[in-house]
LOLOVEX-749625 format. One record per residue (C-alpha): x, y, z; residue in one letter. Coordinates in Angstrom, 3 decimals, always signed. Example, Ala and Ser with C-alpha at 12.3 -4.5 7.8 and 13.67 -1.06 7.14 Angstrom:
residues 2
        c1        c2        c3  resn
   +12.300    -4.500    +7.800     a
   +13.670    -1.060    +7.140     s
This chain:
residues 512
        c1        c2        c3  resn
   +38.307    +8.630   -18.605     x
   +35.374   +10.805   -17.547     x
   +37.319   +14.189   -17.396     x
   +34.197   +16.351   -16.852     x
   +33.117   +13.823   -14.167     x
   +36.514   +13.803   -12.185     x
   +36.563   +17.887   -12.563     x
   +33.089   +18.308   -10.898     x
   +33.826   +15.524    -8.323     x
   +37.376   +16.969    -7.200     x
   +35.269   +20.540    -6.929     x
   +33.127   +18.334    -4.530     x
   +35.091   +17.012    -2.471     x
   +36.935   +20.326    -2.232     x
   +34.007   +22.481    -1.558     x
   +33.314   +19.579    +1.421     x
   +36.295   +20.174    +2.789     x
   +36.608   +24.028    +2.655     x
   +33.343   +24.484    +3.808     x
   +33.017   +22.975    +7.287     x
   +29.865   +22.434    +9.390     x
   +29.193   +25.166   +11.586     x
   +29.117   +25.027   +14.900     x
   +25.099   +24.502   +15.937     x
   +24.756   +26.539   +18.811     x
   +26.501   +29.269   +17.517     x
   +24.863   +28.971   +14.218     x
   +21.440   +29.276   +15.404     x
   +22.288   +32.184   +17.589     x
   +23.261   +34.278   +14.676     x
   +19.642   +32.547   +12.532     x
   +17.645   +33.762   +15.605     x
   +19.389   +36.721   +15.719     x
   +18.894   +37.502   +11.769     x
   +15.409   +36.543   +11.380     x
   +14.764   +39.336   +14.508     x
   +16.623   +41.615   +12.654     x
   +15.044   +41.645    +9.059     x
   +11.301   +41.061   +10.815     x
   +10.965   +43.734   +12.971     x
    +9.736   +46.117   +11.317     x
    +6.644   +44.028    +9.660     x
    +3.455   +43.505   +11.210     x
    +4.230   +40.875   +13.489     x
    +7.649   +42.033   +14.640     x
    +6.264   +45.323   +15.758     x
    +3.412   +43.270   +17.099     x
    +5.599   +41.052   +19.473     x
    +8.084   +43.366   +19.688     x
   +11.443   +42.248   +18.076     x
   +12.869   +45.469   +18.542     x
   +12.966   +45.157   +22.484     x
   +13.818   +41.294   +21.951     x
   +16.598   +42.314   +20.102     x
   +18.283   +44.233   +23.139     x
   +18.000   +41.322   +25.517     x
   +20.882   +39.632   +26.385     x
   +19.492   +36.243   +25.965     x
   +17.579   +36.146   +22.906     x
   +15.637   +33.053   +22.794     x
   +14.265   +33.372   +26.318     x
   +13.103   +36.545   +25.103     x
   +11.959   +35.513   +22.184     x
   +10.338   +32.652   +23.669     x
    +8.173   +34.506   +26.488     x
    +6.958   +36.997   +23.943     x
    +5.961   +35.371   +20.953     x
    +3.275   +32.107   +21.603     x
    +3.510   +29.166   +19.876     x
    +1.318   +28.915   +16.708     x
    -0.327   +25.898   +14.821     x
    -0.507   +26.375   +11.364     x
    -4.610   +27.014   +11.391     x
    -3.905   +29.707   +14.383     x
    -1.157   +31.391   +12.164     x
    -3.041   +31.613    +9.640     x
    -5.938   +32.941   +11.457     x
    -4.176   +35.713   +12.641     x
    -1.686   +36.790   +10.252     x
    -1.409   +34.784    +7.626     x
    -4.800   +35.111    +5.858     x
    -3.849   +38.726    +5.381     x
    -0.367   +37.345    +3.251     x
    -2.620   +35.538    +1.604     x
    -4.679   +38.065    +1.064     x
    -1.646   +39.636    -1.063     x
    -0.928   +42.245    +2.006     x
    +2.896   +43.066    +2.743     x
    +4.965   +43.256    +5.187     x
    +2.758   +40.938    +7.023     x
    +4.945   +38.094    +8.931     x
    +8.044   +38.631    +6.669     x
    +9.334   +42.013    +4.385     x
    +7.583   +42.141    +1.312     x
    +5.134   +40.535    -0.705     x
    +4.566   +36.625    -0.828     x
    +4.337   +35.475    -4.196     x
    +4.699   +31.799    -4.011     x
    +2.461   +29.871    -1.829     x
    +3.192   +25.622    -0.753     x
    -0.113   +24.041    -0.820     x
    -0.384   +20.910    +0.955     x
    -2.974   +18.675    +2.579     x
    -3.807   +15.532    +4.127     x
    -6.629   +13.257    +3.034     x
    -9.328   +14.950    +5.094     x
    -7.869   +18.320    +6.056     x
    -8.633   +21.871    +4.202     x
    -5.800   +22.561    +1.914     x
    -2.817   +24.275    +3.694     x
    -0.705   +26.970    +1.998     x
    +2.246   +28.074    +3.477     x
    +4.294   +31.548    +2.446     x
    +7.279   +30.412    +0.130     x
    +9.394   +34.058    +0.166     x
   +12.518   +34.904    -2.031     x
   +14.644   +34.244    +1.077     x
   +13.285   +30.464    +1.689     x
   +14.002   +29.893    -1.844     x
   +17.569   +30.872    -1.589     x
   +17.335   +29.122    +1.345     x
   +16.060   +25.988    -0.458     x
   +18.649   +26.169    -3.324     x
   +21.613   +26.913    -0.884     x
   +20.735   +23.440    +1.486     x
   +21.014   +21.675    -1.915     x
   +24.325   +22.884    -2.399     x
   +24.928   +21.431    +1.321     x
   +23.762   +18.230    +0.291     x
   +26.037   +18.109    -2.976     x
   +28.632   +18.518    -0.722     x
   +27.486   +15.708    +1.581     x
   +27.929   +13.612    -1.498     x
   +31.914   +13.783    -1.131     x
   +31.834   +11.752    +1.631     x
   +29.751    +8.747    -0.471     x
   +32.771    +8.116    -2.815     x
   +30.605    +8.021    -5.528     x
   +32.338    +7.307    -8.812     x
   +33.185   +10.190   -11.256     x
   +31.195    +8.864   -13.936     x
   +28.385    +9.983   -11.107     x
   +29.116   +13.553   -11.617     x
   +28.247   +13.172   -15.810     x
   +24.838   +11.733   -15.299     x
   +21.496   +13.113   -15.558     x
   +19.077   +13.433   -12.292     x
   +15.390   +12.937   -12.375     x
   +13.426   +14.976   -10.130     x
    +9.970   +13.501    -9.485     x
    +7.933   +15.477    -7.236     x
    +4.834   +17.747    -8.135     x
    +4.311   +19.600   -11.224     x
    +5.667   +22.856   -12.199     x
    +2.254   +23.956   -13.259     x
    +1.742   +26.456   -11.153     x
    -1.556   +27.924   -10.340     x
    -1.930   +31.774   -10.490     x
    -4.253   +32.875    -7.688     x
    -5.209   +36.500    -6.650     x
    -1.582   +37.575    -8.141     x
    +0.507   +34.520    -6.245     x
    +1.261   +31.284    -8.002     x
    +0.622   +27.893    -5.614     x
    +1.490   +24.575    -5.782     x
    +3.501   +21.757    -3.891     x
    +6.503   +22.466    -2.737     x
    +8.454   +20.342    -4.737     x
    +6.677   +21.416    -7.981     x
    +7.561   +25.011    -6.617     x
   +11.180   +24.162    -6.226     x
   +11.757   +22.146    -9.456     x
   +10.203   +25.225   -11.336     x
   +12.854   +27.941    -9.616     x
   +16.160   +25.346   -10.989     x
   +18.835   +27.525   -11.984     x
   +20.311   +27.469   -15.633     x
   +23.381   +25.638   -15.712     x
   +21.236   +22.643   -13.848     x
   +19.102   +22.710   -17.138     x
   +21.189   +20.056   -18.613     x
   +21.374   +17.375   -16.020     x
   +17.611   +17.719   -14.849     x
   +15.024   +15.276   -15.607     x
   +12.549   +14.976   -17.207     x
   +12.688   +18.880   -18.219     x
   +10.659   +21.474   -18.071     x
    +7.828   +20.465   -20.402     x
    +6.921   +17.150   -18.663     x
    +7.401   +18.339   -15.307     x
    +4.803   +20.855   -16.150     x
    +1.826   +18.404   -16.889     x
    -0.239   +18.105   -14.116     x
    -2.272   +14.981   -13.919     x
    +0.707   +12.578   -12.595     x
    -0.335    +9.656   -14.524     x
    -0.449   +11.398   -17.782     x
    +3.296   +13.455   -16.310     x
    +4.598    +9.355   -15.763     x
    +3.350    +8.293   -18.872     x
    +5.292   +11.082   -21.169     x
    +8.351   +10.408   -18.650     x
    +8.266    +7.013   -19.617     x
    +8.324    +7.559   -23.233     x
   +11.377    +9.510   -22.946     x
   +13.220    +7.296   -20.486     x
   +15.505    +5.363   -22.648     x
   +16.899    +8.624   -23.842     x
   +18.121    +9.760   -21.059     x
   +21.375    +8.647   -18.527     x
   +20.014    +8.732   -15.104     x
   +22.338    +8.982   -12.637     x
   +20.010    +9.734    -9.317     x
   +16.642    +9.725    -8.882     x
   +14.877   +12.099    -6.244     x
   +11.231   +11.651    -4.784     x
    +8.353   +10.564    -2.052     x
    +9.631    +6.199    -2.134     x
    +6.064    +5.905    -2.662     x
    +5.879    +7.759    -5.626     x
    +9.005    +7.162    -7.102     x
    +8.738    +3.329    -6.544     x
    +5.274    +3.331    -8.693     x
    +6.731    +5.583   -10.873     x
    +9.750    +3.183   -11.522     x
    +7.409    +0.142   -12.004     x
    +5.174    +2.092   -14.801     x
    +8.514    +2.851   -16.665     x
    +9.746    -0.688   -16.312     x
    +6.012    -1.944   -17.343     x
    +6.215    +0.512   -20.591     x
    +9.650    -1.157   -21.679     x
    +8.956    -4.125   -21.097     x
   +11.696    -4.263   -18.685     x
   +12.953    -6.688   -16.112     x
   +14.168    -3.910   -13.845     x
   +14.910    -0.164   -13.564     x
   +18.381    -1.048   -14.491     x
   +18.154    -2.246   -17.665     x
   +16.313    +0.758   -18.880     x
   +18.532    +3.372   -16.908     x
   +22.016    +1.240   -15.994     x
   +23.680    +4.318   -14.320     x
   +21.590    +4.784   -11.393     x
   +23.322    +4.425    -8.047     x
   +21.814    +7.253    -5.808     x
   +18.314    +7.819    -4.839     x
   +17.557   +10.960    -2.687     x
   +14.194   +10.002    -0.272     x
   +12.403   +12.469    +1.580     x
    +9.385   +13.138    +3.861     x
    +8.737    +9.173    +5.044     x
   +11.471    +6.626    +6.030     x
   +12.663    +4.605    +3.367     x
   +13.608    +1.809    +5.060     x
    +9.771    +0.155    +4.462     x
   +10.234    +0.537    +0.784     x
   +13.884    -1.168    +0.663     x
   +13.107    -5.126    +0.024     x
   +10.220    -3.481    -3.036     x
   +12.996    -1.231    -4.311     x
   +15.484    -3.720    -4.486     x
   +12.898    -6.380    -6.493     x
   +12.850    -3.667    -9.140     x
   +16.457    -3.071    -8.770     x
   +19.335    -5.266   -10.492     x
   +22.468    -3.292    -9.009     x
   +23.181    -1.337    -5.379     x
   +22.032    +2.173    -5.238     x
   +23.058    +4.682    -2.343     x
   +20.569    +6.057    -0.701     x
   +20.664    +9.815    +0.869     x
   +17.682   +11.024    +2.972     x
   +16.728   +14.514    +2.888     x
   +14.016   +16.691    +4.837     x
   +12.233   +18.673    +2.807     x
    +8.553   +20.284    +4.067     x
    +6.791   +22.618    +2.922     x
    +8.105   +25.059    +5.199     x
   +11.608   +24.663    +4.370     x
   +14.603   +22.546    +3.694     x
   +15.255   +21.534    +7.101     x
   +18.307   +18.372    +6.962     x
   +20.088   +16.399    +4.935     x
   +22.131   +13.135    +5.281     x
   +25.387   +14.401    +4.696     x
   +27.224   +10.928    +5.693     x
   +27.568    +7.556    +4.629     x
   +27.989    +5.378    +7.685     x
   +24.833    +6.725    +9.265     x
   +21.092    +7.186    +8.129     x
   +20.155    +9.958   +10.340     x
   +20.342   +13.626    +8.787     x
   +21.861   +16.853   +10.102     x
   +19.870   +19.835   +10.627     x
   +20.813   +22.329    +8.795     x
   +21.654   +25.141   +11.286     x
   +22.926   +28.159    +9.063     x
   +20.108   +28.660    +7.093     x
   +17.577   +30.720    +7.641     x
   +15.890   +28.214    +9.958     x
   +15.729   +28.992   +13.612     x
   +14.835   +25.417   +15.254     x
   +13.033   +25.127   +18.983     x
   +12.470   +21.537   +21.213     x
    +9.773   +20.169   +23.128     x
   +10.005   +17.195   +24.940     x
    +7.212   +14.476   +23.032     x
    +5.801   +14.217   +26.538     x
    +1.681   +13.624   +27.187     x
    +1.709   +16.465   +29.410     x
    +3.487   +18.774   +27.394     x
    +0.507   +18.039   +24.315     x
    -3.216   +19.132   +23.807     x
    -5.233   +16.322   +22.479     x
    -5.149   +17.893   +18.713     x
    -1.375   +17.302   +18.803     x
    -0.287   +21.069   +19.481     x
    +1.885   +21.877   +22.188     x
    +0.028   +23.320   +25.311     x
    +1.366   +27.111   +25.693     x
    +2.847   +27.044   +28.998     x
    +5.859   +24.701   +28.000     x
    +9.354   +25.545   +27.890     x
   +10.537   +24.442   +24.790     x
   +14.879   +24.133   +24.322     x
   +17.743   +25.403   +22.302     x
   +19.555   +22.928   +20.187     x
   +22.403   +23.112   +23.117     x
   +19.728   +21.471   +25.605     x
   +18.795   +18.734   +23.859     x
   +19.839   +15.198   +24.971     x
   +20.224   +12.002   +22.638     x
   +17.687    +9.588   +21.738     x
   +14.470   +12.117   +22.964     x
   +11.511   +12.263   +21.258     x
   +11.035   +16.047   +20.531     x
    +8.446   +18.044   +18.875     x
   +10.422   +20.459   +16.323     x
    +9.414   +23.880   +16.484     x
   +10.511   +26.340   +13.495     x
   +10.997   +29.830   +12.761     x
   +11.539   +30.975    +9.134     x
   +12.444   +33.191    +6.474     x
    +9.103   +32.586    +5.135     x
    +7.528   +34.336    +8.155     x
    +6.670   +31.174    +9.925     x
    +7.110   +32.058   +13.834     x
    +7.519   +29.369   +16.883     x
    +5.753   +27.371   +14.111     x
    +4.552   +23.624   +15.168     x
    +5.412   +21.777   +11.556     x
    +4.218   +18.464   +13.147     x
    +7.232   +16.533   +13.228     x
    +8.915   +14.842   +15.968     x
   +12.474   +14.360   +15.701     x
   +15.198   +12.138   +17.833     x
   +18.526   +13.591   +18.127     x
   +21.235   +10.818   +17.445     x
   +24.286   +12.630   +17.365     x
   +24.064   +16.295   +19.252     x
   +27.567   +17.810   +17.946     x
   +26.352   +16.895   +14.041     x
   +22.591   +18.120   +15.245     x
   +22.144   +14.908   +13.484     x
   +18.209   +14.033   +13.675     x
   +15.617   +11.330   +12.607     x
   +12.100   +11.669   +12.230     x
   +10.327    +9.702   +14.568     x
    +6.430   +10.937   +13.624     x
    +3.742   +13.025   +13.176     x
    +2.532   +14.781   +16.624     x
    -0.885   +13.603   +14.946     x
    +0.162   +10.607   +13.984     x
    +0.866    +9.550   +17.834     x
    -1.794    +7.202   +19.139     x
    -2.882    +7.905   +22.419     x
    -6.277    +7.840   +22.889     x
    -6.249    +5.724   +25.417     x
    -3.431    +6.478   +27.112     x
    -0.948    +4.023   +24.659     x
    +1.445    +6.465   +23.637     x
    +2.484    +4.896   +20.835     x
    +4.778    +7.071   +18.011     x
    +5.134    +6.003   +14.708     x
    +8.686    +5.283   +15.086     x
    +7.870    +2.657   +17.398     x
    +4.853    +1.243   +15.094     x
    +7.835    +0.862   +12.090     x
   +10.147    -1.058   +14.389     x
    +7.014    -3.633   +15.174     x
    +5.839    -4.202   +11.329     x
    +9.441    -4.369   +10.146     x
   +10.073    -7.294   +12.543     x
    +6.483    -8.534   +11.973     x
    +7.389    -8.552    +7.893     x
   +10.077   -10.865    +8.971     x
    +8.962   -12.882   +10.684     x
    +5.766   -13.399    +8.513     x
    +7.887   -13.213    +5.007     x
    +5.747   -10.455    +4.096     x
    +6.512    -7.044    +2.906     x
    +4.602    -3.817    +4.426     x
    +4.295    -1.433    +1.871     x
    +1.849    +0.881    +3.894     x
    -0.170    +0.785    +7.027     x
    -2.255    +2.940    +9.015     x
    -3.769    +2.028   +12.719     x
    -7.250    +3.908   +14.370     x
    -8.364    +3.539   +18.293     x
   -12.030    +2.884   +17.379     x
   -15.102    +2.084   +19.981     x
   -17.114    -0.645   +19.539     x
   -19.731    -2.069   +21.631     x
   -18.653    +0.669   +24.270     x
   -14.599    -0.696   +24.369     x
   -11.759    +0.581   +22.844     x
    -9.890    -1.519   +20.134     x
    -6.673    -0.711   +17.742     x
    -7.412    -1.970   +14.306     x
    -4.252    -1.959   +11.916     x
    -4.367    -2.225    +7.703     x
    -1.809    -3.449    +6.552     x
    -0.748    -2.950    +2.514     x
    +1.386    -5.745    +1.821     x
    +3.174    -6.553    -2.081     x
    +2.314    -9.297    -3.198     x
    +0.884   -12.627    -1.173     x
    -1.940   -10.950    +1.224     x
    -2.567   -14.943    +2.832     x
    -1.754   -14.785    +5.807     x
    -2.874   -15.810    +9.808     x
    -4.104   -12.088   +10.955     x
    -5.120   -13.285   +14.254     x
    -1.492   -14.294   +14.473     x
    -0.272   -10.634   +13.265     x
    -2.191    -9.062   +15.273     x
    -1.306   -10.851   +18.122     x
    +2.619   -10.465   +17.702     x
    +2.051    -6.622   +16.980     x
    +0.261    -6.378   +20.161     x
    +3.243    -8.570   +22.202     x
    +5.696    -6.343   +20.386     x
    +4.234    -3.323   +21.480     x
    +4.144    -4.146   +25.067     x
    +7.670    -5.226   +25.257     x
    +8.735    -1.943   +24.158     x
    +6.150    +0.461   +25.438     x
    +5.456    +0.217   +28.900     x
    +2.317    +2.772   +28.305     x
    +1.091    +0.553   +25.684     x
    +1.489    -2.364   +28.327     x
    -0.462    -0.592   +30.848     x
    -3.335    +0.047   +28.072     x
    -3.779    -3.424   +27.282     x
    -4.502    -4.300   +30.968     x
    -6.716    -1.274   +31.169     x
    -9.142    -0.054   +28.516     x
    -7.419    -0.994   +25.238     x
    -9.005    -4.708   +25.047     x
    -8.374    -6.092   +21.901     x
    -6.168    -5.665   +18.807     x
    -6.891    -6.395   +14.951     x
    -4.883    -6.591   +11.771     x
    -6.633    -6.191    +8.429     x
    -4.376    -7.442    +5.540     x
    -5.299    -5.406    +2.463     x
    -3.260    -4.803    -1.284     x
    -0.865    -2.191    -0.709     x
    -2.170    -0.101    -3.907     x
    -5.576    +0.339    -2.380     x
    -3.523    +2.532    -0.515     x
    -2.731    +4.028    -3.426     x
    -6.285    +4.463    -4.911     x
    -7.637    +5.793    -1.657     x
    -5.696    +8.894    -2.546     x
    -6.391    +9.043    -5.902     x
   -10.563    +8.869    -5.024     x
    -9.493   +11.927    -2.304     x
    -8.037   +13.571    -4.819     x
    -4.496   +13.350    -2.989     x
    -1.942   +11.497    -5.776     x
    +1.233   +13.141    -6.346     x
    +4.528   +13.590    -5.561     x
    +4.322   +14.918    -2.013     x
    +1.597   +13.003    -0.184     x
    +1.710   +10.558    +2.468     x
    -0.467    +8.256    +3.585     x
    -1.213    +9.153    +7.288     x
    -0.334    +6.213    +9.781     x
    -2.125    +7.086   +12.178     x
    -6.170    +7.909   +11.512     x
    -8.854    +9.708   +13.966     x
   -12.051    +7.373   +14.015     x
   -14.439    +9.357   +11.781     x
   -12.177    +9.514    +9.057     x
   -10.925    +5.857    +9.667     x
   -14.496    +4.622    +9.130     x
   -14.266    +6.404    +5.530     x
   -11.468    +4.406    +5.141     x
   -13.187    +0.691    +5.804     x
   -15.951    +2.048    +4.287     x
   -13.861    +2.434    +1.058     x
   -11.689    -0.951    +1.512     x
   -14.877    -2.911    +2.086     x
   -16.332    -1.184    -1.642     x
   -13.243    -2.410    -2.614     x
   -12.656    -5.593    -1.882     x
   -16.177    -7.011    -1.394     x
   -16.214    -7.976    -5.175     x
   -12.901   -10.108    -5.070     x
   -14.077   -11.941    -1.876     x
């Protein structure tokens, strides 16, 4: 009888139980409301007045007509650069002494203010999603087992008196005490920083350990898993760790990565999504019979709407300044929405670059449906990314093929527009891509009339490119981008896409 396992699991479910949801609406009254309060008297809250917001009756329309939104590169043209720049009391009280650096294959490097108060904030969601767990039934031999954390490494760097580095290397290095003794793969291995040489001393250790739940990127964790089944010789993860039953995803729908993960899998697993950014710790699936995550509306987190709508957007995926954007009380179900945060990190009417779909409003239970970037559209198809998964899941099967990875550029040749779609696939790449492409393209027009309209108009043909998903893989390791928080981006501007062929033709023109 696991005592200590039934113990923490009662505490658990107990903890679920006296700690209900909160109501949303009220909840982020009293965020907005806080955030005002602590800010005003830095830089920007004297700036855009949060003093004389403060004495309005309805705060977010004041709030809202005062302060613009901001990108991140505008942000951090304005204020940001000076928090940087080790200045206090800048966009938040204080001074910033982590920093969550994070970019995408081409971009500059991003880093983003991680204060004392977003990592309370980060530590106190993870309590909400321990308490989530009740309503899994998970067995209380769960509660005894160890969980591996896989994200970036705890190395931080120390720059001009602030240390930087992902945010999940950032949060794995701030783990309280009493965790010390369930949390893989410790301190010292966490801390290496060239991931192969981090998965290779992980692997080593493996068979010592009990791993109840794994946590990670799927992408990561999945190659991470097959090197540690590789090193034992294994026939699955299962044999080398036979207590695992809960994986915790984050950043990217796992739902592409479910027939891989169950190849390398001999026994069910539970899977919990989470939402983790750089800029906070924004939802977590906190139920069993659904897949979509609930905002999490208490915490220091004060979230805004905008319709996903082509006249609402610029053409660099920011939202043009004269829209309204809505309180979580205005929202409507099964909207594409651009999320809009405020922080405790000093992040204000910030654009993360998410859209989100609300599927249940009195949970504030969301997916993510894209990247405002990732929403292709340059000639007027209006496709989103969610819509893109729905087509290559059906397309993998109907083709028996498993898409691993896939990203799609509107590029112009011989003065006409043309969508051209890679396609990573594990395993068997032989297959009809005249054929794919075609059934993409009739997939997309049943389900987007603005898509439809393009294909009569100046979108004229479609192409699918059927490549090995782990020169997916590579391309981030040549742009310097492996680790545990990258994603590939789905959805490529032409300039950078032809750096892409360019590198799948160096590629592949050997094995051809």
């Amino acid at each position: 009888m696991p005592i200590i396992g039934e113990i923490i699991k009662k505490a658990v479910e107990v903890s679920g139980k006296i700690f209900s949801h909160p109501d949303p609406v009220e909840a982020q009254e009293t965020v907005l409301k806080d955030l005002l309060k602590k800010a005003k008297g830095t830089a920007f809250g004297k700036y855009y007045q949060f003093e004389t917001i403060l004495n309005e009756e309805d705060l977010h329309q004041a709030f809202a007509a005062e302060v613009p939104y901001f990108s991140y590169d505008t942000l951090r043209e304005q204020w940001w650069q000076k928090v940087i720049d080790g200045g206090e009391d800048i966009t938040w009280p204080g001074k910033v002494s982590y920093f969550a650096v994070s970019s995408g294959t081409t971009s500059t490097k991003k880093h983003i203010p991680v204060t004392e108060d977003m990592l309370i904030s980060i530590r106190k969601a993870g309590m909400q999603q321990i308490k989530g767990i009740a309503d899994f039934d998970l067995p209380a031999e769960f509660f005894e087992k160890e969980i591996l954390m896989f994200g970036s490494s705890t190395d931080l760097k120390e720059v001009n008196g602030h240390l930087e580095g992902e945010i999940s290397g950032i949060s794995a290095s701030q783990i309280p005490f009493w965790f010390d003794g369930f949390y893989r793969p410790g301190k010292e291995i966490s801390s290496i920083n060239d991931w192969d040489e981090r998965v290779e001393a992980l692997a080593k250790e493996a068979k010592n350990w009990d791993i109840g739940g794994i946590s990670g990127i799927p992408a990561w964790i999945e190659l991470m898993m097959k090197k540690v089944i590789a090193y034992h010789n294994a026939s699955d993860i299962h044999e080398i760790w036979p207590n695992f039953q809960v994986y915790t995803s984050g950043g990217v729908a796992f739902e592409p990565y479910r027939k891989s993960f169950e190849k390398i899998t001999s026994k069910p697993i539970t899977v919990i999504d989470t939402y983790l950014s750089s800029e906070g710790y924004l939802a977590t699936q906190i139920r069993k019979d659904t897949d979509s995550m609930a905002l999490i509306t208490d915490n220091g987190v004060y979230f805004e709407f905008v319709p996903f709508l082509p006249e609402n957007m610029n053409d660099d995926g920011t939202v043009k300044p004269d829209v309204k954007s809505l309180k979580i009380g205005e929202v409507e179900v099964g909207v594409d929405y651009v999320l809009i945060i405020s922080t405790v990190s000093g992040a204000w009417r910030y654009m993360i670059g998410d859209t989100v779909a609300f599927t249940d409003k009195d949970k504030a239970e969301i997916k993510i449906t894209g990247r405002t970037k990732h929403f292709l559209n340059v000639v007027g198809s209006q496709l989103s990314v969610i819509q893109m998964n729905k087509a290559l899941e059906q397309i993998g099967e109907e083709f028996d093929c498993d898409i691993k990875e896939f990203t799609v550029s509107a590029v112009l040749e011989e003065g006409e527009y043309l969508h051209r779609w890679y396609l990573g696939l594990d395993g068997n790449i032989d297959r009809d891509e005249k054929a794919i492409a075609n059934r993409i393209d009739a997939l997309l027009q049943e389900n987007n009339k603005n898509y439809k309209v393009a294909r009569g108009k100046a979108l004229k043909s479609v192409e699918a490119k059927l490549i090995p998903v782990n020169l997916f893989q590579e391309w981030t390791e040549e742009t310097k981008q492996k680790g545990g928080q990258v994603k590939f981006p789905r959805v490529m501007k032409e300039a950078d896409f032809r750096d892409w062929e360019k590198f799948v033709l160096d590629k592949t023109k050997g094995s051809t």
